[in-house]
Legacy VTK file of the C-alpha trace (Angstrom):
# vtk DataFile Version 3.0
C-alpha trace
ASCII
DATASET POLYDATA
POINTS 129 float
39.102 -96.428 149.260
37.166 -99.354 147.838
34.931 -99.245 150.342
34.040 -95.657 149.725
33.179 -96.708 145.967
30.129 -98.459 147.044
28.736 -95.702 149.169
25.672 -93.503 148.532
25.663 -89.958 149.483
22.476 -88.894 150.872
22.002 -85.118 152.354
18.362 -85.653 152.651
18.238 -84.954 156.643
20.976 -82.050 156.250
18.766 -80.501 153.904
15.770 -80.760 155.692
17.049 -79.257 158.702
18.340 -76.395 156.448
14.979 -75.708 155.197
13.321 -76.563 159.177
15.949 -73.410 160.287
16.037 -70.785 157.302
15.254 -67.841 158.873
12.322 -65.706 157.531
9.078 -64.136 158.892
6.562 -66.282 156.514
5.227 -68.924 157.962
5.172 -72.231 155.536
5.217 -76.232 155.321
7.640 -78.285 154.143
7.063 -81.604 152.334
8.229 -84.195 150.582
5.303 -83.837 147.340
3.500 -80.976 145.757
0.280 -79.932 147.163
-2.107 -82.079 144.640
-5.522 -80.252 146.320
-4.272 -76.426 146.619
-1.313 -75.176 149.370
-3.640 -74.013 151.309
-0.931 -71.483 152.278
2.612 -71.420 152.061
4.138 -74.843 151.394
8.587 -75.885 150.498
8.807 -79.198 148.861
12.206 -80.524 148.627
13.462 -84.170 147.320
16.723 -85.457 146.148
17.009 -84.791 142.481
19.863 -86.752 141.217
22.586 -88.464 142.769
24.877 -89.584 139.832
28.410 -91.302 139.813
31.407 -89.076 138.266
33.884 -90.888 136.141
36.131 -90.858 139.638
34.890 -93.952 141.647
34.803 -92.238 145.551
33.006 -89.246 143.836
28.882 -88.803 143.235
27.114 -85.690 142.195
24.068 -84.787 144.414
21.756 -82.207 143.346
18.118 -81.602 145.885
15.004 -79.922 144.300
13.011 -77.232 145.961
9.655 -76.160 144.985
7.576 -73.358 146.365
4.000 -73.219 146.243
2.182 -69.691 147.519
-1.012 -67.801 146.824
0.955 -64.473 147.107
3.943 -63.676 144.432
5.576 -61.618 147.198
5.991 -64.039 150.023
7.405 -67.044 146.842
9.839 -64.166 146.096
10.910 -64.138 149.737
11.003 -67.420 150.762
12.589 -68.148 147.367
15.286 -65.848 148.433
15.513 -67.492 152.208
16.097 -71.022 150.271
18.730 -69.819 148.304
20.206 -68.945 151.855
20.001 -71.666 153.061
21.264 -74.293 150.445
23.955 -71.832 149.528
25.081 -71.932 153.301
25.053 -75.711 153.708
27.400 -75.663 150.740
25.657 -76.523 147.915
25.390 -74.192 144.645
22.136 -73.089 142.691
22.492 -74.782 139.744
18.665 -74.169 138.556
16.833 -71.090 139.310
12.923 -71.403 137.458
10.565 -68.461 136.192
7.504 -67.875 138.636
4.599 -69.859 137.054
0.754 -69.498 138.034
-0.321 -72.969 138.942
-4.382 -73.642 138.577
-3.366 -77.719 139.161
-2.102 -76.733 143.058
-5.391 -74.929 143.896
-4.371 -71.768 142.430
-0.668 -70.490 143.140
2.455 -68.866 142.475
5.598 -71.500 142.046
9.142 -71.294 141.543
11.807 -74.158 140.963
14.869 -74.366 143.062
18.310 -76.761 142.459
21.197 -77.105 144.462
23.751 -79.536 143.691
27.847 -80.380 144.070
30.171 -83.227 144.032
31.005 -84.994 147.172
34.143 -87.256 148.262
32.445 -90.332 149.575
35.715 -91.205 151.627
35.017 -87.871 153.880
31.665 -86.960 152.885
32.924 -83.645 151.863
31.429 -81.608 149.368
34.092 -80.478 146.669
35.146 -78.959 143.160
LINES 1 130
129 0 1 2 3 4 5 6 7 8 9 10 11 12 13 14 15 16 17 18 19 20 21 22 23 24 25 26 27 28 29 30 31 32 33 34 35 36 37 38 39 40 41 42 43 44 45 46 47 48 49 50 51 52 53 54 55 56 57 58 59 60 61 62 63 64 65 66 67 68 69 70 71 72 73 74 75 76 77 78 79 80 81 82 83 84 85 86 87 88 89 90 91 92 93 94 95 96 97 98 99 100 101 102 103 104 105 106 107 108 109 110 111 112 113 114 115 116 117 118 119 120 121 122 123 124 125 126 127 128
């Protein structure tokens, strides 16, 4: 167990093959940082948003950050929906669901705010509560 204190949880490649798989029809890219000169189509980012010790030592709270970026409000609604799908199915809950904003700064486009968090026992790796 005192081992298991020291560790770091990190999901990142779990959720990025989440995101790789989700099944939908819309075609999109995934990245790490928001698309500074326009999307250019549609484009996921996702990053680790916290990752915070719990007052239990073997015990951190994750929570990953998904962004959408897309010129049309329909397809953000859908992929939206497959992202929800997706984190939810890896085992993590929506803890943050954003309004749809226009964004002028990203080229012109719709975007939407995603979180998915949980605690995790660093002894098994398991997500829990």
């Amino acid at each position: 167990m005192e081992e298991a204190r020291y560790e770091i949880v990190n999901a990142g490649e779990q959720v990025k093959q989440a995101l790789e798989r989700m099944p939908t029809e819309i075609a999109f890219r995934l990245r790490t940082s928001w698309p500074r000169e326009g999307a250019g189509g549609n484009v996921i980012t996702w990053g680790e948003y916290a990752n915070i010790s719990t007052d239990c030592p073997v015990v951190d709270e994750i929570v990953w950050q998904t962004e959408l970026w897309c010129p049309q409000r329909a397809e953000l609604e859908e992929l939206a929906r497959a992202v929800n799908r997706a984190m939810l199915t890896m085992g993590l809950r929506r803890v943050y669901w954003g309004p749809v904003k226009w964004e002028e700064e990203a080229g012109g486009c719709y975007h939407k705010i995603l979180r998915f968090g949980r605690k995790v026992d660093k002894r098994t790796m398991r997500l829990i509560d």
